[in-house]
C-alpha positions as protocol buffer text, in pm:
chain_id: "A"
residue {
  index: 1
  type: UNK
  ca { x: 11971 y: 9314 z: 11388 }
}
residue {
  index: 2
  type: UNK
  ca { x: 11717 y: 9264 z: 11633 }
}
residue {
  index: 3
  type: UNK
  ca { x: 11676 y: 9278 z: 11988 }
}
residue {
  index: 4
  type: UNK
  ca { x: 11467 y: 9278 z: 12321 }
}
residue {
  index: 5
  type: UNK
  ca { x: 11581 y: 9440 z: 12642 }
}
residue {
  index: 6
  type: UNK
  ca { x: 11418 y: 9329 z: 12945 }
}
residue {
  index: 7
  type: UNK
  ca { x: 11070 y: 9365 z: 12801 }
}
residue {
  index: 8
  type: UNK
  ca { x: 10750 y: 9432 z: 12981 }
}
residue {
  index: 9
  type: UNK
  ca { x: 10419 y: 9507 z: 12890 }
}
residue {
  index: 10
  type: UNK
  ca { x: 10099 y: 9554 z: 13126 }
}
residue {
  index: 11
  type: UNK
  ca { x: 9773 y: 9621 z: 12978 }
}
residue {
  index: 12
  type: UNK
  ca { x: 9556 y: 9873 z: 13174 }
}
residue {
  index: 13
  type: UNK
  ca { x: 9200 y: 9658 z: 13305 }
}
residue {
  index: 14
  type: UNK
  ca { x: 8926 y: 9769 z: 13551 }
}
residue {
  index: 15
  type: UNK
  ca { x: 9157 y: 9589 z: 13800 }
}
residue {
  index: 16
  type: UNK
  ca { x: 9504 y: 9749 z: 13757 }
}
residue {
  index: 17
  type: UNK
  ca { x: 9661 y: 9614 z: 13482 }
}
residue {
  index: 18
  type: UNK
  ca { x: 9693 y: 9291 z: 13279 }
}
residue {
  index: 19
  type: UNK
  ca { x: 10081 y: 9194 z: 13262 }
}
residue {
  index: 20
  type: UNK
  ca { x: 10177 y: 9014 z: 12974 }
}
residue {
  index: 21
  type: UNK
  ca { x: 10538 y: 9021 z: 12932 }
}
residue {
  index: 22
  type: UNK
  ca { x: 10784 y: 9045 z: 13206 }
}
residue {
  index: 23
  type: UNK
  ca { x: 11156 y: 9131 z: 13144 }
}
residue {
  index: 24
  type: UNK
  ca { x: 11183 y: 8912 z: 12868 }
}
residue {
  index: 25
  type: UNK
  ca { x: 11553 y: 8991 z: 12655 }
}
residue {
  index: 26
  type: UNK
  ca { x: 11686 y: 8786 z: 12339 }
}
residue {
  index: 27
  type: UNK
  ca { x: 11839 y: 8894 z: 12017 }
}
residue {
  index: 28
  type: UNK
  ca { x: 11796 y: 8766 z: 11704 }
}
residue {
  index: 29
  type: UNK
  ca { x: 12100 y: 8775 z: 11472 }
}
residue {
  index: 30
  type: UNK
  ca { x: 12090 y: 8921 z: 11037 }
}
residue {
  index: 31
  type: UNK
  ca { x: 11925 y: 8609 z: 10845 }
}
residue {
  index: 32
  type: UNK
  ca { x: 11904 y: 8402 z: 11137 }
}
residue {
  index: 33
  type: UNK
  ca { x: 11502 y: 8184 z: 11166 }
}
residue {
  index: 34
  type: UNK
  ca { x: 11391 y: 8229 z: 11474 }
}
residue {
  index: 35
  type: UNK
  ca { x: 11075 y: 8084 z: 11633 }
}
residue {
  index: 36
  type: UNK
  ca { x: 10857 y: 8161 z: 11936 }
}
residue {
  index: 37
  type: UNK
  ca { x: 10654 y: 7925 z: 12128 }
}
residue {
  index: 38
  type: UNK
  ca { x: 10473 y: 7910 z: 12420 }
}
residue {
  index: 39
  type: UNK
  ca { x: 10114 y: 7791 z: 12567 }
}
residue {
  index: 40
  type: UNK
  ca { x: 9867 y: 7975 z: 12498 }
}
residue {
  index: 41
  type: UNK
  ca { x: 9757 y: 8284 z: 12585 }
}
residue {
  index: 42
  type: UNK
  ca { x: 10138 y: 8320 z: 12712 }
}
residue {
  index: 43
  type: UNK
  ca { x: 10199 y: 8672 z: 12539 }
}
residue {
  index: 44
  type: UNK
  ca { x: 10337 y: 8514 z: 12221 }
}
residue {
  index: 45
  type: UNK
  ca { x: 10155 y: 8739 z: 12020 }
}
residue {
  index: 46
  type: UNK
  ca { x: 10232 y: 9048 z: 12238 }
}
residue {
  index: 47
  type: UNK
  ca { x: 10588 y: 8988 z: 12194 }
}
residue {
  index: 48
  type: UNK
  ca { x: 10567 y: 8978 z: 11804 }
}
residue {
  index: 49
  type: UNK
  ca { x: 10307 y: 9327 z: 11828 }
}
residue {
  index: 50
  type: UNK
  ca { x: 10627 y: 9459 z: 12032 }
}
residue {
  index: 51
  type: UNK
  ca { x: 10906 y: 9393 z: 11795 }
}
residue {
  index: 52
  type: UNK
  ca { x: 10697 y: 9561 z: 11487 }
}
residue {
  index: 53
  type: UNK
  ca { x: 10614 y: 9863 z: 11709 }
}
residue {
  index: 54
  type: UNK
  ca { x: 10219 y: 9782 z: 11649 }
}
residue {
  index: 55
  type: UNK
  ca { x: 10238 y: 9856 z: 12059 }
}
residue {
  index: 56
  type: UNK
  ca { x: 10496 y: 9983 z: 12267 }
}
residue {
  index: 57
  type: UNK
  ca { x: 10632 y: 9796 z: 12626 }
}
residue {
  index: 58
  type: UNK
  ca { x: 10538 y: 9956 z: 12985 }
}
residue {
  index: 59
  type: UNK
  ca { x: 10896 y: 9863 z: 13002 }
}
residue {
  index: 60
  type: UNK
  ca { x: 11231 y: 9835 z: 12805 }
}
residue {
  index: 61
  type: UNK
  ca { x: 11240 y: 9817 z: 12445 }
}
residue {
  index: 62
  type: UNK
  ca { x: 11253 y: 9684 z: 12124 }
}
residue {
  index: 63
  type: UNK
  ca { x: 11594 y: 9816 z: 11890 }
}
residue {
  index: 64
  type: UNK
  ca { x: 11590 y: 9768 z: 11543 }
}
residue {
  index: 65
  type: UNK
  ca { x: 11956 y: 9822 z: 11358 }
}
residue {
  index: 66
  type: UNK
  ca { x: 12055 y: 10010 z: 11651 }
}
residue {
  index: 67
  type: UNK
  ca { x: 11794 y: 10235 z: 11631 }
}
residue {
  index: 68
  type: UNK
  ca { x: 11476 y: 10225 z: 11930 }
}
residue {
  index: 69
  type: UNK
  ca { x: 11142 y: 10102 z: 11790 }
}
residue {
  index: 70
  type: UNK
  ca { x: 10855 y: 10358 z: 11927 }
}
residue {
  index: 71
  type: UNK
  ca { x: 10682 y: 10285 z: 11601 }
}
residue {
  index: 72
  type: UNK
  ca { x: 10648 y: 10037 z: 11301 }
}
residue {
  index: 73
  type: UNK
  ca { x: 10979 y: 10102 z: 11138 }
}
residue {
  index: 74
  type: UNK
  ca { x: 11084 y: 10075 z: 10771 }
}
residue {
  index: 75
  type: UNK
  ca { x: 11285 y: 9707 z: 10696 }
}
residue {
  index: 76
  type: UNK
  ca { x: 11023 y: 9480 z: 10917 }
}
residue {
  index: 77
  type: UNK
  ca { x: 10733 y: 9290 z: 10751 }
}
residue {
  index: 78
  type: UNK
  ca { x: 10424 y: 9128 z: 10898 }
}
residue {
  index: 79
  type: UNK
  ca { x: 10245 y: 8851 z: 10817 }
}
residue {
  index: 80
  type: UNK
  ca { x: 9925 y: 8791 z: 11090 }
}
residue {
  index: 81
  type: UNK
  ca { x: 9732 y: 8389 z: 11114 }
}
residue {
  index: 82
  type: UNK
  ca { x: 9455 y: 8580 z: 10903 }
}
residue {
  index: 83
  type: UNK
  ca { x: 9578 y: 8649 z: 10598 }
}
residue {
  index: 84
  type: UNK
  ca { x: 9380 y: 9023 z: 10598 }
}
residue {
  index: 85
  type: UNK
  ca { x: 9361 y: 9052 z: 10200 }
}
residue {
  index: 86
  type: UNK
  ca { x: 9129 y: 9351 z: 10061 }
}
residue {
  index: 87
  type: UNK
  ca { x: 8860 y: 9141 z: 9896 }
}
residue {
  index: 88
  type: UNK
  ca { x: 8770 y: 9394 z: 9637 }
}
residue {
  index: 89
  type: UNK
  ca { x: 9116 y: 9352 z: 9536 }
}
residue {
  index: 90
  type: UNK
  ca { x: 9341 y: 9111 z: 9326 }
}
residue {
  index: 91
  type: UNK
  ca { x: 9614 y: 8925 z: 9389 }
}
residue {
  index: 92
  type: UNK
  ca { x: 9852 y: 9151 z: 9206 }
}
residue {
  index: 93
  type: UNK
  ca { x: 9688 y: 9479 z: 9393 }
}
residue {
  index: 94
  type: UNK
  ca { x: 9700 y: 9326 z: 9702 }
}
residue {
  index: 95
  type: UNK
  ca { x: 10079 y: 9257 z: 9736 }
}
residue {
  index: 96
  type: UNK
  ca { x: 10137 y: 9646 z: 9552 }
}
residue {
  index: 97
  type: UNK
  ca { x: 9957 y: 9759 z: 9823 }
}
residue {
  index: 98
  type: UNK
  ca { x: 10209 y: 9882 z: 10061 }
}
residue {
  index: 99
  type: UNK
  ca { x: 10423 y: 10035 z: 9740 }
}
residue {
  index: 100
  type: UNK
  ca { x: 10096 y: 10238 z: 9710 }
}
residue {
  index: 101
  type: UNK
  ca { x: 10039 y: 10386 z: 10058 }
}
residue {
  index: 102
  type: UNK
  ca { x: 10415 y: 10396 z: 10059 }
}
residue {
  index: 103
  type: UNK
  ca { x: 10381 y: 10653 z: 9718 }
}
residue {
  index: 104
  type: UNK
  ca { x: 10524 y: 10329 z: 9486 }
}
residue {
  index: 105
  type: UNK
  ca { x: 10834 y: 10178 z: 9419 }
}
residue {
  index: 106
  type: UNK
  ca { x: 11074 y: 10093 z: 9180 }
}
residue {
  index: 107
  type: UNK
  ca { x: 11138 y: 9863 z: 9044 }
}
residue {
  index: 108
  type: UNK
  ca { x: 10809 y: 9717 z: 9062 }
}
residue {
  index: 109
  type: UNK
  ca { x: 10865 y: 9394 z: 9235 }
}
residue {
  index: 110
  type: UNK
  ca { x: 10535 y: 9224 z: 9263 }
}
residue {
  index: 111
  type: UNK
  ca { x: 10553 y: 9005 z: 8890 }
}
residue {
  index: 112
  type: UNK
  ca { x: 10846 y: 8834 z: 9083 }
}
residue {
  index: 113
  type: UNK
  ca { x: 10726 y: 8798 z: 9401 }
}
residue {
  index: 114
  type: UNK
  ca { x: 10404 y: 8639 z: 9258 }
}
residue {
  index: 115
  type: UNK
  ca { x: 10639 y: 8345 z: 9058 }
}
residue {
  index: 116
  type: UNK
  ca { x: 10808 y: 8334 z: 9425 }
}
residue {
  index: 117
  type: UNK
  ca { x: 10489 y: 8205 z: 9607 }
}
residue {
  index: 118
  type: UNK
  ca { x: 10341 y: 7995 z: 9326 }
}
residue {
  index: 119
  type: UNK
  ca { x: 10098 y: 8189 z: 9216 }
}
residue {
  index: 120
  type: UNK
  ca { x: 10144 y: 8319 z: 8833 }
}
residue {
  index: 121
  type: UNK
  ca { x: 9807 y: 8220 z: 8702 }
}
residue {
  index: 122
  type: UNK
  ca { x: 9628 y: 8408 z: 8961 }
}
residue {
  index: 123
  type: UNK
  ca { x: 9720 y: 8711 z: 8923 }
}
residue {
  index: 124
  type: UNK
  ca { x: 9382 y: 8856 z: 8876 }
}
residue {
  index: 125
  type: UNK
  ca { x: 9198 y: 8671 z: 9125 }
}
residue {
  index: 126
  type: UNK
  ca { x: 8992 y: 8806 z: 9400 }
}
residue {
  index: 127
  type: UNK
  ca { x: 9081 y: 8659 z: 9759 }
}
residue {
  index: 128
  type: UNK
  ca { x: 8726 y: 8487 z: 9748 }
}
residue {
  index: 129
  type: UNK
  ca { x: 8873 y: 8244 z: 9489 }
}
residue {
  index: 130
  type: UNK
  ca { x: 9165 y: 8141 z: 9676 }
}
residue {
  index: 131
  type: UNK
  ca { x: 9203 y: 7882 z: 9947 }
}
residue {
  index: 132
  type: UNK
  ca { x: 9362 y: 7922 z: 10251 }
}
residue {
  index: 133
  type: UNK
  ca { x: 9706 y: 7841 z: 10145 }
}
residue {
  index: 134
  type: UNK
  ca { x: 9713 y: 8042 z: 9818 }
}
residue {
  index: 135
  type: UNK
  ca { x: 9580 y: 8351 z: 10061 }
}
residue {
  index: 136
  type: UNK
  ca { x: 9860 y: 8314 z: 10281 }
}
residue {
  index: 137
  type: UNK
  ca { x: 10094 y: 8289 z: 10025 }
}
residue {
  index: 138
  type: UNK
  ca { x: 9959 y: 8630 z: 9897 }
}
residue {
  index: 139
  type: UNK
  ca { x: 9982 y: 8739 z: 10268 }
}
residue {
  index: 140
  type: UNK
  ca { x: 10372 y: 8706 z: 10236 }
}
residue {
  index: 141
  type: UNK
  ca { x: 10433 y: 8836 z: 9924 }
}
residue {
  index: 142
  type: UNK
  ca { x: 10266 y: 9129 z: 10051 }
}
residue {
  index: 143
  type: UNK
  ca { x: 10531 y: 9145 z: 10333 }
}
residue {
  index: 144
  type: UNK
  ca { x: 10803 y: 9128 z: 10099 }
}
residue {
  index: 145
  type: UNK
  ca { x: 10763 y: 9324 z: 9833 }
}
residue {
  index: 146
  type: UNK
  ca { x: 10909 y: 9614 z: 10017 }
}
residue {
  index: 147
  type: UNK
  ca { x: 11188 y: 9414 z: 10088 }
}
residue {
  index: 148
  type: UNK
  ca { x: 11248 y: 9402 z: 10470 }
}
residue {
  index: 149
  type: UNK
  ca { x: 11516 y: 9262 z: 10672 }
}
residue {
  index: 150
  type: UNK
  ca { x: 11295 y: 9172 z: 10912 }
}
residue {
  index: 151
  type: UNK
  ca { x: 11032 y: 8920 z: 10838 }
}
residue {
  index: 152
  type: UNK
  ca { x: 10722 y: 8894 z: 11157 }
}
residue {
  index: 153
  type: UNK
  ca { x: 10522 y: 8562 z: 11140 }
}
residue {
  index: 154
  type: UNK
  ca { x: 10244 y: 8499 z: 11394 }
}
residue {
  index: 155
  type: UNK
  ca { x: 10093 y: 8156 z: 11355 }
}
residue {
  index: 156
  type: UNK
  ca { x: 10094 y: 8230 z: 10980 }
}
residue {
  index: 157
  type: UNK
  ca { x: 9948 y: 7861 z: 10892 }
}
residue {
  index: 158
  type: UNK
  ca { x: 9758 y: 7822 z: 11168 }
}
residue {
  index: 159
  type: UNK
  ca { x: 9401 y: 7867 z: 11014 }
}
residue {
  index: 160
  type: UNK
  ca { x: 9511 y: 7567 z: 10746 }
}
residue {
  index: 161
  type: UNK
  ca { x: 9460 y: 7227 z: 10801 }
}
residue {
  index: 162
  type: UNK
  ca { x: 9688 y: 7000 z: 10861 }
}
residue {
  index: 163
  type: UNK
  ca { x: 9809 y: 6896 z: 10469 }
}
residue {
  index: 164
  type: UNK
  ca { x: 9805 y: 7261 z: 10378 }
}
residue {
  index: 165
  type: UNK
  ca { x: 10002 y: 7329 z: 10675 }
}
residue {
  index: 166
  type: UNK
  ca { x: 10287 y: 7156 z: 10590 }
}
residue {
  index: 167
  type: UNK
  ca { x: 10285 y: 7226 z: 10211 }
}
residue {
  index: 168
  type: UNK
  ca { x: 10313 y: 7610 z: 10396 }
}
residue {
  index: 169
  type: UNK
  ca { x: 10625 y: 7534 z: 10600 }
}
residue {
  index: 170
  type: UNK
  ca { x: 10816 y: 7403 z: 10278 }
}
residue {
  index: 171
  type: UNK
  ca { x: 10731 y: 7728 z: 10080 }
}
residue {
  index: 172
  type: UNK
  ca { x: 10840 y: 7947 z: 10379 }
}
residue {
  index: 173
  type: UNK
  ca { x: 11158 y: 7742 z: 10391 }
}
residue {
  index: 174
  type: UNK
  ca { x: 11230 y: 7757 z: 10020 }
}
residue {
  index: 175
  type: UNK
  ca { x: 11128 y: 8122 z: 10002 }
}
residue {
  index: 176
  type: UNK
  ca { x: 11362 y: 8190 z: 10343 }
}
residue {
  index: 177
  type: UNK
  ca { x: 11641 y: 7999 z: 10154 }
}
residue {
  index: 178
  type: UNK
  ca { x: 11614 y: 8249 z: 9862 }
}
residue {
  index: 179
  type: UNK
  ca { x: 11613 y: 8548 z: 9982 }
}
residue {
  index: 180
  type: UNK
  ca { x: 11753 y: 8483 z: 10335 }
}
residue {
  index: 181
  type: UNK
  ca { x: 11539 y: 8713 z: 10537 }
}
residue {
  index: 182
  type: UNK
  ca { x: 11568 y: 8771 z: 10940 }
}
residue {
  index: 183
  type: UNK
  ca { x: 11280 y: 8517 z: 11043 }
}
residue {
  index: 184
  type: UNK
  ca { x: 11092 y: 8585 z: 11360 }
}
residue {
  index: 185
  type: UNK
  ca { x: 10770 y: 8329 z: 11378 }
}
residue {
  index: 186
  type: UNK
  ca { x: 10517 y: 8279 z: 11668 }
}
residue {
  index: 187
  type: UNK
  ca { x: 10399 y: 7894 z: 11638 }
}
residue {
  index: 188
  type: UNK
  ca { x: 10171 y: 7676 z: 11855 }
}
residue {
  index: 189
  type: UNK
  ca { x: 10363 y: 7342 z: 11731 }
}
residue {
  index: 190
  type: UNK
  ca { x: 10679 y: 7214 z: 11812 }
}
residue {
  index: 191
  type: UNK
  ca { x: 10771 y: 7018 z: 11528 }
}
residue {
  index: 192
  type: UNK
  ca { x: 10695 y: 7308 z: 11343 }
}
residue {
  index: 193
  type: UNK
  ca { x: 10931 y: 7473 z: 11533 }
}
residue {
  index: 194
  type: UNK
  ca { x: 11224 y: 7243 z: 11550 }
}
residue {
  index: 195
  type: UNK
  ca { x: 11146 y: 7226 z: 11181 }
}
residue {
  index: 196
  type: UNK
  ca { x: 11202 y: 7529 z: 11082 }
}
residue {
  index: 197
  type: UNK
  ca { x: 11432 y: 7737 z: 11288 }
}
residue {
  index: 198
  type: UNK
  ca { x: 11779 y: 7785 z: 11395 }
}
residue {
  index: 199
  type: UNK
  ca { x: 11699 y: 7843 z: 11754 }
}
residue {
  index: 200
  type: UNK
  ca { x: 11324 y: 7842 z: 11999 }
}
residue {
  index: 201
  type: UNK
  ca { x: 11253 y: 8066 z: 12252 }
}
residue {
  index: 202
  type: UNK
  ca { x: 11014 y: 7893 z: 12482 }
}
residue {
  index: 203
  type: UNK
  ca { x: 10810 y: 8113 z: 12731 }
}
residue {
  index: 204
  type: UNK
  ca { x: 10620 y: 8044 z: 13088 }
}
residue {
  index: 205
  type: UNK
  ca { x: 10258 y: 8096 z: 13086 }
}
residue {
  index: 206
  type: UNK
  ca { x: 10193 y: 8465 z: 13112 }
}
residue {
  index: 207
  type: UNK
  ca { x: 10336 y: 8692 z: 13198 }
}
residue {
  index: 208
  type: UNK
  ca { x: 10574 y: 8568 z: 12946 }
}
residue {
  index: 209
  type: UNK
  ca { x: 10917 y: 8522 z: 13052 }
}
residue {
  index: 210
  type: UNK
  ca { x: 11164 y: 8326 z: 12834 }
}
residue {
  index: 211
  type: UNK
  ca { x: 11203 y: 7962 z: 12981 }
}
residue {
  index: 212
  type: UNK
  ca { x: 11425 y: 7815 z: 12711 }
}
residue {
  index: 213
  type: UNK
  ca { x: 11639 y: 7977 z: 12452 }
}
residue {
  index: 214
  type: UNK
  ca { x: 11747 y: 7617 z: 12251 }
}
residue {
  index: 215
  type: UNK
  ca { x: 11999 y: 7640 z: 11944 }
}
residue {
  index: 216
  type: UNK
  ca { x: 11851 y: 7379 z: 11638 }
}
residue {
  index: 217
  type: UNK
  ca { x: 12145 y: 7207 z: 11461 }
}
residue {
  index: 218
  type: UNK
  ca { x: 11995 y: 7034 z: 11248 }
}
residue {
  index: 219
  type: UNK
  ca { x: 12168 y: 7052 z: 10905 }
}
residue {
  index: 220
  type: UNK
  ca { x: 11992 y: 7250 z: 10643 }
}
residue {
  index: 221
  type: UNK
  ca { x: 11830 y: 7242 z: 10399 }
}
residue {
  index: 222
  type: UNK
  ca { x: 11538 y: 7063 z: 10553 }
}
residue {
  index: 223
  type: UNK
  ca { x: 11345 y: 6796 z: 10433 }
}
residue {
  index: 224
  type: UNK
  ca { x: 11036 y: 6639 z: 10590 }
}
residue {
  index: 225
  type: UNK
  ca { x: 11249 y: 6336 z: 10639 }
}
residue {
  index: 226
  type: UNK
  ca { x: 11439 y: 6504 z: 10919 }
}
residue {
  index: 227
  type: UNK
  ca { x: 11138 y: 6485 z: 11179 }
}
residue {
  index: 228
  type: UNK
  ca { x: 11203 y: 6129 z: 11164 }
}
residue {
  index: 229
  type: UNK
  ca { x: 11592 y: 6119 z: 11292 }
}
residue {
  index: 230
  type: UNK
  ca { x: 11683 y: 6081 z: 11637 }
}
residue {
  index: 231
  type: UNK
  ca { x: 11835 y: 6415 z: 11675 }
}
residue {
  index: 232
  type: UNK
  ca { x: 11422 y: 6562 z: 11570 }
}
residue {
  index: 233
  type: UNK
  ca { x: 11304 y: 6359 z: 11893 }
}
residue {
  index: 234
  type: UNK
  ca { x: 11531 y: 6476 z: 12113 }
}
residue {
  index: 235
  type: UNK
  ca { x: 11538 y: 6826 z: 12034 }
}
residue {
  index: 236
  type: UNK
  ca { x: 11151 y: 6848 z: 12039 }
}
residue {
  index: 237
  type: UNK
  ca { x: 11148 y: 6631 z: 12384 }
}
residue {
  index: 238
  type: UNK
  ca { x: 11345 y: 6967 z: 12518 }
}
residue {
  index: 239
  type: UNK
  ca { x: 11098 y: 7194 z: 12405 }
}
residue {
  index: 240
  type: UNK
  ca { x: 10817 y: 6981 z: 12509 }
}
residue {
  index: 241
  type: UNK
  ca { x: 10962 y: 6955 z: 12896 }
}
residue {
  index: 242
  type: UNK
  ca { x: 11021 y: 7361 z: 12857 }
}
residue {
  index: 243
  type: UNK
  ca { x: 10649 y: 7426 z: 12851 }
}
residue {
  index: 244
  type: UNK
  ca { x: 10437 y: 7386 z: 13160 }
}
């Protein structure tokens, strides 16, 4: 559904050029939960920006259903670590928003979505009476409600602390087990990671290249309980010695 082919990207400076990414290739199969990690500063982000044709690479390229991604396509959402809510806005006008630049929709889909991410009761809040959590739950609702295939996480919970954070990762997993999308997700953590994909793509301090492409078999569904088993250790102990 989703690939990358020998991917580059330098960013013009005062001294010739920033490179970020360098020849970096994967694919991500339809429904499959992919994440990306990395140290940082590595080009994590870059990558993601890359696949949702927010920028496009010095060299090689992003294809989307067989098509060449120049530009943001129709089918991929994106959901950035701040959760970039219009504060003059509600919760309910802030997921219609992109049915609204889009000329609307139907059927109207955001009722649903709100009972999806656990927040009926709030459906005329402003973002200022939200936490964190609730705002990022708002955050992907807006990415959904025009139904992509594609879903583009970068470090979605990574401005929560550490409770909230996890709280996050069990929505996203019960939400991804509902509705099945195509999950690509930046991360700083392993465990988060391991936790929630079906493979990790590990990269090398920038320019990113892709140090470790590792397959996750641990059965789903996922419960907390699983970072716990043996199988958790040794899986994140390969991730850990694939970052340097």
């Amino acid at each position: 559904m989703l690939s990358a082919h020998s991917l580059s990207m330098t960013f013009p400076t005062g001294n010739g050029g920033l490179r970020a990414v360098d020849e970096v290739s994967f694919e991500v199969a339809p429904q499959e939960f992919v994440c990306i990690l990395g140290p940082s500063g590595c080009g994590k982000t870059t990558i993601l920006r890359l696949l949702a044709g927010l920028l496009v690479p010095t060299r090689g390229e992003v294809v989307f259903n067989g098509q060449p991604v120049r530009s943001p396509p129709h089918g991929v959402g994106i959901v950035f670590q701040d959760s970039n809510l219009m504060p003059w806005r509600t919760v309910l006008e802030n997921i219609r928003l992109p049915l609204e630049i889009d000329g609307g929709g139907s059927p109207d889909p955001v009722g649903e979505l709100v009972d999806l991410v656990g927040l009926s009761g709030f459906e005329d809040a402003l973002p200022g009476e939200l936490s964190g959590g609730m705002a990022q739950r708002v955050a992907i609702a807006r990415a959904l409600v025009q139904d992509p295939d594609v879903l583009l996480l970068d470090e979605p919970f990574g401005a929560l602390d550490a409770l909230t954070r996890e709280r996050m990762r069990l929505e996203l997993l019960r939400i991804w087990t509902l509705h099945r999308k195509t999950v690509v997700m930046v991360t700083h953590s392993i465990n988060e990671a391991v936790f929630l994909a079906d493979r990790v793509l590990v990269l090398s301090p920038r320019p990113a290249q892709l140090r470790l492409e590792l397959a996750v078999d641990l059965p789903r569904p996922r419960a907390p309980e699983v970072m716990y088993t043996e199988r958790f250790g040794e899986l994140a102990r390969a991730v850990r010695g694939a970052i340097k």
